[in-house]
C-alpha positions in Angstrom: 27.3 -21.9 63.6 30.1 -21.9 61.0 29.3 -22.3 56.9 31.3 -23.1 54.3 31.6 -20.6 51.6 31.0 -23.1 49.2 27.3 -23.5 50.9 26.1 -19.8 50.8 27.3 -19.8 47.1 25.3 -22.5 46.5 22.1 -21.0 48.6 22.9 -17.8 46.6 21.8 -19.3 43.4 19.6 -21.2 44.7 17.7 -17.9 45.7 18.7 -17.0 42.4 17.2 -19.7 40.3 14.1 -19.0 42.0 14.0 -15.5 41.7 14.5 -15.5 38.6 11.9 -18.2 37.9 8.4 -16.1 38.4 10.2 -13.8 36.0 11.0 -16.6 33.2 7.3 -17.9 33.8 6.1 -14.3 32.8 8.1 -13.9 30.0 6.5 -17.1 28.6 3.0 -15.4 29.3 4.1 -12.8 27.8 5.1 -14.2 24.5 2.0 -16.8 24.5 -0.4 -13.4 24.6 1.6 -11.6 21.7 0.9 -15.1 19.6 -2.6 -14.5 21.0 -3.0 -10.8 19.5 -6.5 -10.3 18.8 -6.9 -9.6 15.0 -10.6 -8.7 14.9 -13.7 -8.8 16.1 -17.5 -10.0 14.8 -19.4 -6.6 14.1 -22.8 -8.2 12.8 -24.3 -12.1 13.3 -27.4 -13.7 10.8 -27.8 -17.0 11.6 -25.7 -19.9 12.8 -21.5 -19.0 12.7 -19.6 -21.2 14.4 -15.8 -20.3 15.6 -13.4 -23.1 15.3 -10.4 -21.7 17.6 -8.0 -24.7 18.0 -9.9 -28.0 18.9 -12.7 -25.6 20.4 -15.9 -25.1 18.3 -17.3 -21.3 19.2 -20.4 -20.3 18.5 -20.3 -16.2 16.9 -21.8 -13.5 18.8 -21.3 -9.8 18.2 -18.2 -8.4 19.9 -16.4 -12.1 19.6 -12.8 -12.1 19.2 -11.3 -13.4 16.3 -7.2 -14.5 16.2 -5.2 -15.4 13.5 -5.2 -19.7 13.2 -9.7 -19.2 13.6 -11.3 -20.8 11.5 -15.3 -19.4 10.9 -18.1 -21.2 8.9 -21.4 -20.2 8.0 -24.9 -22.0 8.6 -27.4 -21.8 5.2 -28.9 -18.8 6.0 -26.3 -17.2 7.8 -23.6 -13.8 7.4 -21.2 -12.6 9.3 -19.4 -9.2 9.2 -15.8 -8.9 10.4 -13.5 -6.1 11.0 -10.0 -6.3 11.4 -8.0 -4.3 13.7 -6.1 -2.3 10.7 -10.1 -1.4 9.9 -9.9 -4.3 7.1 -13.7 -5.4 6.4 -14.5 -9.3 5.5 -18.2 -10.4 5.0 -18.9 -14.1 4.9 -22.2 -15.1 3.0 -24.3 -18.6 3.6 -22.3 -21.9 3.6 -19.1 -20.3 3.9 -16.0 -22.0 5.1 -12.7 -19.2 5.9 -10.0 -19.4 7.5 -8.3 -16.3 8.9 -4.3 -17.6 8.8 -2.4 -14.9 9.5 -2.7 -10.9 10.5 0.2 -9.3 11.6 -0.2 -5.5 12.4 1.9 -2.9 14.0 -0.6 0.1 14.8 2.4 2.8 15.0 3.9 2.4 11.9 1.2 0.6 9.6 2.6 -2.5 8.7 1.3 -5.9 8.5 0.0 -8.7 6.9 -2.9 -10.5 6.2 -3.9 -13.9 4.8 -7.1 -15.5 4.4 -8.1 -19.0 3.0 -11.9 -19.6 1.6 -12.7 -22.9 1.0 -15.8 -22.7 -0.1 -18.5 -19.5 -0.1 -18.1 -15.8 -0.8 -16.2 -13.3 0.9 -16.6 -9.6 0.5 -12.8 -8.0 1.4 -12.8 -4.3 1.6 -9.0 -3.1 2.2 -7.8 -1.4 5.7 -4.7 0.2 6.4 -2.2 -2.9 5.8 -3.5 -2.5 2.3 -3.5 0.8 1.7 0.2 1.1 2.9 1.5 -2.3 1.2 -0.9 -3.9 -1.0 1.3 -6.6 -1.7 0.7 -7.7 2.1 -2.8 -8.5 1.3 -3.3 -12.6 0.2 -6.5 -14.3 -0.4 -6.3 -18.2 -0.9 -8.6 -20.1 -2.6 -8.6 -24.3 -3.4 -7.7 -23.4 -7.2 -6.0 -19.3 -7.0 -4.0 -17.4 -4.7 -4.8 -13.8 -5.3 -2.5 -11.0 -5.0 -5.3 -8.0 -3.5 -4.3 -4.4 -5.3 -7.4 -3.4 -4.9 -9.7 -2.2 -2.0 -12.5 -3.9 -2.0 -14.0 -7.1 -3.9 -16.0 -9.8 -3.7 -14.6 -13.7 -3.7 -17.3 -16.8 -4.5 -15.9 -20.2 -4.2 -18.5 -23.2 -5.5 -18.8 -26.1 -3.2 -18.2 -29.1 -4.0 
């Protein structure tokens, strides 16, 4: 059987095109899991902490994942203690509302960045290595202040409402 040149071209890209495809679709995995970097993980768990990961209410449990976007809120009686992966420590009292919005952190050379939101509550912030190396890349938002963190370790109280 005789074939145009014309078709094989066009069944080389075809075989191309899909080829190539299982290679695109793992590139796209591979840039959703780098947005999906872990930042830190729940050390310690009093009471009722709830994880609010997208639409997807969590409840905490030691050795739970947390990734930048989470949002974590604390019951009455309840604490949690977080570590970050550049060794930065966070404790949430009761009746705390925190959002963890960004953590950046490139273990080889140091850098990164971290910014956290309390609504309401306290937060106790002890600097890790993003802070020793560039203090400036440290922010803590609050509904009245932004602070700039030069320090290494703090405590935050926001009043409800």
């Amino acid at each position: 059987m005789k074939r145009s040149r014309g078709s094989l071209a066009g069944k080389g890209m075809l075989a191309l095109a899909l080829a190539s495809a299982p290679a695109c679709g793992a590139m796209a995995q591979t840039a959703q899991a780098a947005e999906k970097t872990q930042a830190g993980i729940v050390k310690v768990v009093s009471g009722d902490v709830q994880v609010q990961r997208q639409e997807q209410m969590l409840s905490a449990q030691v050795g739970s994942r947390l990734y930048a976007g989470d949002r974590v809120f604390t019951g009455a009686d309840a604490a949690v203690g977080i570590t970050l992966r550049d060794d930065t420590l966070m404790s949430l009292g009761p009746r705390t509302s925190f959002v963890l919005e960004d953590f950046r952190f490139n273990e080889s050379s140091g850098e990164g960045n971290v910014a956290v939101r309390v609504a309401k509550g306290t937060l106790r912030y002890v600097s890790g290595l993003i802070g020793k190396r560039a203090p400036e890349r440290q922010q803590i938002a609050t509904p009245t202040a932004t602070i700039g963190i030069r320090g290494t370790d703090f405590i935050v109280e926001v009043a409800g409402e």
